[in-house]
DRENDO-1510 file (C-alpha; in Angstrom, 1 decimal, always signed):
<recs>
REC; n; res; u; v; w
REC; 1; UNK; -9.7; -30.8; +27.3 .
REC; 2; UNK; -13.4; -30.4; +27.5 .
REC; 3; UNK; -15.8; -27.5; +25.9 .
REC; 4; UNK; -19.2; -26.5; +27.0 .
REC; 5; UNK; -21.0; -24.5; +24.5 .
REC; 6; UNK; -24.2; -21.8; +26.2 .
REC; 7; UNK; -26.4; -20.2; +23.5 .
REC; 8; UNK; -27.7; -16.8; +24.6 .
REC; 9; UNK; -30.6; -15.9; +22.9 .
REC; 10; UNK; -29.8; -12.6; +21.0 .
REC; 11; UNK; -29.9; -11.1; +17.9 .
REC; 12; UNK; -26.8; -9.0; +19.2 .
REC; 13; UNK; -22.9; -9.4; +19.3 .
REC; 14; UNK; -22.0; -10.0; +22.9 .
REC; 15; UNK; -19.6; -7.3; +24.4 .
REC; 16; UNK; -18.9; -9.6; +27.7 .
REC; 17; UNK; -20.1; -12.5; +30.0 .
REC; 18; UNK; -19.9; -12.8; +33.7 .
REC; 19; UNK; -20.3; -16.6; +34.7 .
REC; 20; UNK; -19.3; -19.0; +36.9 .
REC; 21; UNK; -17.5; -22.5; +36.4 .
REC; 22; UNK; -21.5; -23.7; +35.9 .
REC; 23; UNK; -22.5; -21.6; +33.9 .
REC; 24; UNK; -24.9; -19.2; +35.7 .
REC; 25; UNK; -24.1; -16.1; +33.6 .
REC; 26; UNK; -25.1; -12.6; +33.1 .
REC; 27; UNK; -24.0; -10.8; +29.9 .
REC; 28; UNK; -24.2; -7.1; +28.3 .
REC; 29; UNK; -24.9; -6.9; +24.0 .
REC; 30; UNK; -23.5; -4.4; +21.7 .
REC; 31; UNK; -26.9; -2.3; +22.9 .
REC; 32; UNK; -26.2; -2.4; +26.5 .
REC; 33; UNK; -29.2; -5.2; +27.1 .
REC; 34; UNK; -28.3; -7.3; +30.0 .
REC; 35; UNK; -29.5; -10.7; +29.9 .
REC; 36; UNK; -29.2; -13.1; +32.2 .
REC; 37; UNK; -31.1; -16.4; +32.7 .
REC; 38; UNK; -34.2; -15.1; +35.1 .
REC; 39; UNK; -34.1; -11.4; +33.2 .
REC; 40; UNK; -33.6; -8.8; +30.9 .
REC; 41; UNK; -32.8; -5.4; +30.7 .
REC; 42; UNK; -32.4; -2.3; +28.9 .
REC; 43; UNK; -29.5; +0.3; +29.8 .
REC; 44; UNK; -29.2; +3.6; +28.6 .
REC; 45; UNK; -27.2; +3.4; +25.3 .
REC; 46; UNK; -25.8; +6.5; +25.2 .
REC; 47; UNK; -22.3; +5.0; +27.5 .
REC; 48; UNK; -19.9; +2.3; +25.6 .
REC; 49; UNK; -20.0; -0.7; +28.0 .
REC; 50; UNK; -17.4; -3.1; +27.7 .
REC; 51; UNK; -17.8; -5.3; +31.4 .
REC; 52; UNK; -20.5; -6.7; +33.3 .
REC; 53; UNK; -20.2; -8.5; +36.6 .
REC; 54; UNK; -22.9; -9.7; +38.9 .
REC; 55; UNK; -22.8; -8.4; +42.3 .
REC; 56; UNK; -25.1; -10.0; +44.1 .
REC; 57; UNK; -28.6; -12.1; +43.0 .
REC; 58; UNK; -30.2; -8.4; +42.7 .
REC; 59; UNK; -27.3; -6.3; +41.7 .
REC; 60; UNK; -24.5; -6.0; +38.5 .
REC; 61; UNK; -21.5; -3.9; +37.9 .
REC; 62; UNK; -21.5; -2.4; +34.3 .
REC; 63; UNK; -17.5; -0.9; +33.3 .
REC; 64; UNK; -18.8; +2.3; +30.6 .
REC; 65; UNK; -16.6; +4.5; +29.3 .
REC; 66; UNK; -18.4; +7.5; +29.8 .
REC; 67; UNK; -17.6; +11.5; +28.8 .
REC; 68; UNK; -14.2; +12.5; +30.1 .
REC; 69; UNK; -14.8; +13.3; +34.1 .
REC; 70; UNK; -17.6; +10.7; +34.6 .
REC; 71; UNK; -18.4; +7.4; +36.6 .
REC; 72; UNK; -17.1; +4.6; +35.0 .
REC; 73; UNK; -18.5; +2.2; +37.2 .
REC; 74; UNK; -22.3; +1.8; +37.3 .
REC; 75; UNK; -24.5; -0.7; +39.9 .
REC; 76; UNK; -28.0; -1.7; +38.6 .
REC; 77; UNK; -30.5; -3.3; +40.0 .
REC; 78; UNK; -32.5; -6.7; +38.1 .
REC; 79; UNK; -34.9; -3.6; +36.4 .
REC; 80; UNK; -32.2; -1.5; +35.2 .
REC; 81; UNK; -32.1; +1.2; +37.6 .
REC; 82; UNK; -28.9; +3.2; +38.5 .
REC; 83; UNK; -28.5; +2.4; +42.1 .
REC; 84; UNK; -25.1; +4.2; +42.6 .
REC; 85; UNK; -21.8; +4.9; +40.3 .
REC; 86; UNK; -18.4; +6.2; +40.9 .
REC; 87; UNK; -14.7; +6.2; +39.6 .
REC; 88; UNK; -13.0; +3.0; +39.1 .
REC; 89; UNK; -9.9; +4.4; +37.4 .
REC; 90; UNK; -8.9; +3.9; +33.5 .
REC; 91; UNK; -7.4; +1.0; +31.9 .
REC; 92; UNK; -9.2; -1.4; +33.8 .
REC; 93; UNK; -7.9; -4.6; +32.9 .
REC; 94; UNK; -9.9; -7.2; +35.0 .
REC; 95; UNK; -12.6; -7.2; +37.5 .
REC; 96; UNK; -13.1; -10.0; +39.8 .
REC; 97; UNK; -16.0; -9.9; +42.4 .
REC; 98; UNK; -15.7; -11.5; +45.8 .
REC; 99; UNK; -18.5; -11.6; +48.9 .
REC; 100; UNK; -18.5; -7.8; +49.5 .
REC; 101; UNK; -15.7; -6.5; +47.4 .
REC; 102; UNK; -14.7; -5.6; +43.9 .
REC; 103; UNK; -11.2; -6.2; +42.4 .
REC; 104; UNK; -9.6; -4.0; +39.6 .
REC; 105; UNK; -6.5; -4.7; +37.8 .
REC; 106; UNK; -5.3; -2.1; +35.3 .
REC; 107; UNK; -3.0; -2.0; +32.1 .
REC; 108; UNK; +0.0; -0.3; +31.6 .
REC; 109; UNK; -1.9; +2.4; +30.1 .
REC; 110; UNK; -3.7; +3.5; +33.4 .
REC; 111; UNK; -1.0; +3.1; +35.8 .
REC; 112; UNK; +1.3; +5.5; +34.2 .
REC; 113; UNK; -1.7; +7.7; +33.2 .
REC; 114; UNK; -3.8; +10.2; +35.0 .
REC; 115; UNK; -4.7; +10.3; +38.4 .
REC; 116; UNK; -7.2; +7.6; +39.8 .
REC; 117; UNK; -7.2; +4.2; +41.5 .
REC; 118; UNK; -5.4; +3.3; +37.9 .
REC; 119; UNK; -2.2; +4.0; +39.5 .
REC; 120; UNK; -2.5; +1.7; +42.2 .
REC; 121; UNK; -1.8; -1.2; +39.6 .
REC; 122; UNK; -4.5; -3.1; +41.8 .
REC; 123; UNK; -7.4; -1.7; +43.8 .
REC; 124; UNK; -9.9; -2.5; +45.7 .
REC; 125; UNK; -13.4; -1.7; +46.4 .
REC; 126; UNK; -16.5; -2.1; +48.3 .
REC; 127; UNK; -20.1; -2.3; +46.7 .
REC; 128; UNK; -20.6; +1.5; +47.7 .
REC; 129; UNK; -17.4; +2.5; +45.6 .
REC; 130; UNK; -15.4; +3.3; +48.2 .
REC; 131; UNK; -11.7; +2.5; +47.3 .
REC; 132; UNK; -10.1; +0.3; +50.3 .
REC; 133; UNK; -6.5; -0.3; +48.8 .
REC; 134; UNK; -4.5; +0.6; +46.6 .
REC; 135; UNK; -1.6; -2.1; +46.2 .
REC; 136; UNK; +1.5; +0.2; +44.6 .
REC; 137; UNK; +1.0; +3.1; +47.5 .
REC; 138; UNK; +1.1; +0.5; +50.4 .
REC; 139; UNK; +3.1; -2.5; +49.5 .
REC; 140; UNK; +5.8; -0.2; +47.9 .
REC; 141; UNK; +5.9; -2.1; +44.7 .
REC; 142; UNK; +5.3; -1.3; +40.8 .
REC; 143; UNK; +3.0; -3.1; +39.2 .
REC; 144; UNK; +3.5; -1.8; +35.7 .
REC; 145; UNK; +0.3; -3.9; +34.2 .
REC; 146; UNK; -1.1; -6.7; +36.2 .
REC; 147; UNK; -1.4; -9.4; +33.0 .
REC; 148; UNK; -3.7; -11.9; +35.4 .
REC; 149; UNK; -5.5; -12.5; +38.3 .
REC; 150; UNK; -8.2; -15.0; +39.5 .
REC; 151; UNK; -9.5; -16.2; +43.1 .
REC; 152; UNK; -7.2; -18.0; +45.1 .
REC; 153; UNK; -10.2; -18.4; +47.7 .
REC; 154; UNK; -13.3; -16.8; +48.7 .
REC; 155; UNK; -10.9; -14.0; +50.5 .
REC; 156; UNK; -7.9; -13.8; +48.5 .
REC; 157; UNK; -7.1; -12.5; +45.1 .
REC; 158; UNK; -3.9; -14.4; +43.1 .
REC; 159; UNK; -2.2; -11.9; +40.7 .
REC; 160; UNK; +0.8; -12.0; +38.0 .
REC; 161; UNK; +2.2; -8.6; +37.4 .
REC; 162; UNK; +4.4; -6.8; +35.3 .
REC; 163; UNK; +8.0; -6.4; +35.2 .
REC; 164; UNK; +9.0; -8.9; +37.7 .
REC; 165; UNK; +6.6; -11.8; +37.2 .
REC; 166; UNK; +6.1; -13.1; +40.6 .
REC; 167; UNK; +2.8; -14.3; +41.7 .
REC; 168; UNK; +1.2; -12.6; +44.4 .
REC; 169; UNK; -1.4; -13.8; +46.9 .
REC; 170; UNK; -3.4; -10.9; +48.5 .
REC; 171; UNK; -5.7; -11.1; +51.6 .
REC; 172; UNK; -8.9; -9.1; +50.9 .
REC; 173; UNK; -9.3; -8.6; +54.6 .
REC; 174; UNK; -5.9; -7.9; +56.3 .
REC; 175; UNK; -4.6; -6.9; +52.9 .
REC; 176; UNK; -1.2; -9.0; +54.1 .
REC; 177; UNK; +0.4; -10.1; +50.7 .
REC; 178; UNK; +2.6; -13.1; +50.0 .
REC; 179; UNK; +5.2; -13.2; +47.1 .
REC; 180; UNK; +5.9; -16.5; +45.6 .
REC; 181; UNK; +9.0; -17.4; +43.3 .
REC; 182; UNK; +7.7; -18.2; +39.7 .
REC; 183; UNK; +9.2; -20.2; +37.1 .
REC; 184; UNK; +9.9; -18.4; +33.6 .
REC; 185; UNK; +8.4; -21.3; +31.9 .
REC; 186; UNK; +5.0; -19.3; +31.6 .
REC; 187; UNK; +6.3; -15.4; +31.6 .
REC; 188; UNK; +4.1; -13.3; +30.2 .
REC; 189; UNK; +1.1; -15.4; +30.5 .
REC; 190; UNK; -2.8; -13.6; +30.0 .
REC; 191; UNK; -5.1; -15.8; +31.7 .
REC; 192; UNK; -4.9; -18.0; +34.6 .
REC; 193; UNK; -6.6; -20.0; +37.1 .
REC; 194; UNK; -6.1; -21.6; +40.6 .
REC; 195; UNK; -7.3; -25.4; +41.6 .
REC; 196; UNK; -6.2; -27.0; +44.4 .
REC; 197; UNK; -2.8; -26.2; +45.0 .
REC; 198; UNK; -2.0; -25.5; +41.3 .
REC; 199; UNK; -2.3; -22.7; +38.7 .
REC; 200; UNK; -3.1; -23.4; +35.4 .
REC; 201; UNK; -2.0; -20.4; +33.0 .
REC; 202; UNK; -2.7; -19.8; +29.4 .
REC; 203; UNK; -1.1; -17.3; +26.4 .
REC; 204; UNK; +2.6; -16.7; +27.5 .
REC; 205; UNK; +5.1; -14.7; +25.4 .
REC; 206; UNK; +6.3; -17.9; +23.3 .
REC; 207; UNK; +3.7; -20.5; +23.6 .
REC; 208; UNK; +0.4; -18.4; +22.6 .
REC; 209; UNK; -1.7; -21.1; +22.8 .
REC; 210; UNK; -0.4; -23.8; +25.1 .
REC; 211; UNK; -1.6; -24.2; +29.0 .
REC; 212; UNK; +0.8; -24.8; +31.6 .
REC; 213; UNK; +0.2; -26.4; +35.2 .
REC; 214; UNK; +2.3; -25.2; +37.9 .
REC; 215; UNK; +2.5; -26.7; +41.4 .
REC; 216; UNK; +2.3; -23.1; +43.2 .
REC; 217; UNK; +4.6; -25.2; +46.2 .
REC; 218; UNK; +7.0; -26.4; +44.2 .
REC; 219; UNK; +9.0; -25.6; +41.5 .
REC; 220; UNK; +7.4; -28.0; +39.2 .
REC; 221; UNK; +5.7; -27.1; +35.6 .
REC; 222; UNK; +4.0; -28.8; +32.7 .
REC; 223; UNK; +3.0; -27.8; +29.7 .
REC; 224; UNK; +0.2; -29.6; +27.9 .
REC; 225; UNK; -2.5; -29.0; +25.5 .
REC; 226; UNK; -3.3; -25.6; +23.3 .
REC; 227; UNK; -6.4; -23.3; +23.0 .
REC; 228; UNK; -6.1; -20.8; +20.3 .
REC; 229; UNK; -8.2; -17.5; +21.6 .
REC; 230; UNK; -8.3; -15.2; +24.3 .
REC; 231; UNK; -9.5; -17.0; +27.9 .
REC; 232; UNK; -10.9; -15.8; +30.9 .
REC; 233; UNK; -10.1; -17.4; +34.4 .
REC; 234; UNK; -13.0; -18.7; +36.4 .
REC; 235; UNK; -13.0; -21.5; +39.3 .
REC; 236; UNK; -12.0; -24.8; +39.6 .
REC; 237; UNK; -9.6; -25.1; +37.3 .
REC; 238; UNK; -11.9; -23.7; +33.9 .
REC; 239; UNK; -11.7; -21.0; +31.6 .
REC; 240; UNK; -14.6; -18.9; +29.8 .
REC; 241; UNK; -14.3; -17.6; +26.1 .
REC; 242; UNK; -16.4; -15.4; +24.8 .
REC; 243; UNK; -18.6; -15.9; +21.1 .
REC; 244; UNK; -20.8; -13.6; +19.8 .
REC; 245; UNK; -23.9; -15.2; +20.7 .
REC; 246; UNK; -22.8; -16.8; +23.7 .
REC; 247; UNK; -19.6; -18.5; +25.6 .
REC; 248; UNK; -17.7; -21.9; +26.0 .
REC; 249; UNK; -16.4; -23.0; +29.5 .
REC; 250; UNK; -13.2; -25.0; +28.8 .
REC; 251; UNK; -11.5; -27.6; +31.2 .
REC; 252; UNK; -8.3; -27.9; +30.1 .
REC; 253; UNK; -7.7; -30.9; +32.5 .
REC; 254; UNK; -11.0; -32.8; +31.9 .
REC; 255; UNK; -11.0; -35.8; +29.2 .
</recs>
């Protein structure tokens, strides 16, 4: 396993990072400043942000939780104006950005809460915050709390839900949905990643620390090495952790 340590140059506890598996980051501090390598900015600090995701080169996503009845999702542009907001739901769990749509997973919490895309288990949105689909009302399923999901490919999201545990591929464009058959080896696992044919998952119920490689084909699984802390999924097989003054990529398959 390999780690590759960024500094951010703060005098402020991160809340979260966005990056990709090279690094190009954009990340929101304990005083909702936004710093990213080619700028800085200064939101208002009267919301508690707790997720940032880059949109596009000009545009970010900031997750608030704002006075009860407000926008929780917030687009900014590079100077730190409000370009647009709207409801993303509660008990947002993950948010994973693809070309021209955004990805929400929710907890347990949100789906059997109030009202909102948070029922949906999984929902999905364009950059104007218009929800497109909502996976409980149309593939007559429950996800309970989605524990994962990452990029399969530039048009699909992969997703581990809760109760039954079977991986789910989900086409961003047809919104078609294939269920594959998954091994218990790795129930209950929090993070994971898709590489070439494989998924590599992190954090499951018994094994809190060991990574497992699973031939998403086949029925074939391996479990190998440990990281103890909480990991993100990003591409090609690597993981992000956050610090407080900046993040580590790991590649658990790299020597």
């Amino acid at each position: 396993m390999t780690e590759q340590l960024f500094i951010i140059d703060t005098d402020t506890k991160l809340r979260d990072v966005d990056t990709d598996s090279y690094g190009n980051y954009i990340a929101i501090t304990e005083k909702n400043e936004i710093i990213a390598p080619f700028f800085r900015t200064q939101l208002p600090e009267n919301y508690l942000s707790f997720r940032v995701r880059r949109l596009t080169d000009s545009l970010f996503l900031v997750l608030s939780i704002p006075p009860k009845g407000e926008h929780n999702a917030l687009i900014y542009d590079c100077e730190g104006k409000l370009q647009l907001s709207f409801f993303a739901g509660a008990g947002i769990e993950e948010v994973l950005v693809f070309k021209d749509k955004i990805v929400f997973t929710y907890f347990d919490e949100g789906v059997f809460g109030d009202d909102g895309p948070n029922l949906e288990g999984l929902a999905v949105f364009n950059f104007r915050g218009e929800m497109l689909y909502g996976f409980n009302s149309n593939a007559n399923w429950l996800i309970a709390d989605c524990y994962c999901a990452c990029k399969l490919d530039q048009n699909t999201v992969l997703f581990y839900p809760y109760t039954d545990f079977q991986m789910i591929a989900l086409n961003l464009k047809t919104f078609a949905w294939k269920q594959y058959e998954t091994p218990a080896d790795f129930r209950g696992a929090h993070s994971m990643v898709y590489n070439r044919g494989q998924v590599i998952l992190h954090g499951t119920y018994e094994n809190k620390t060991n990574f497992f490689l699973w031939n998403i084909a086949g029925k074939e699984v391996t479990k190998f090495g440990t990281f103890d802390g909480g990991l993100k999924g990003l591409e090609e097989g690597k993981f992000m952790t956050l610090k407080s003054n900046g993040f580590s990529i790991i590649n658990p398959l790299e020597e």
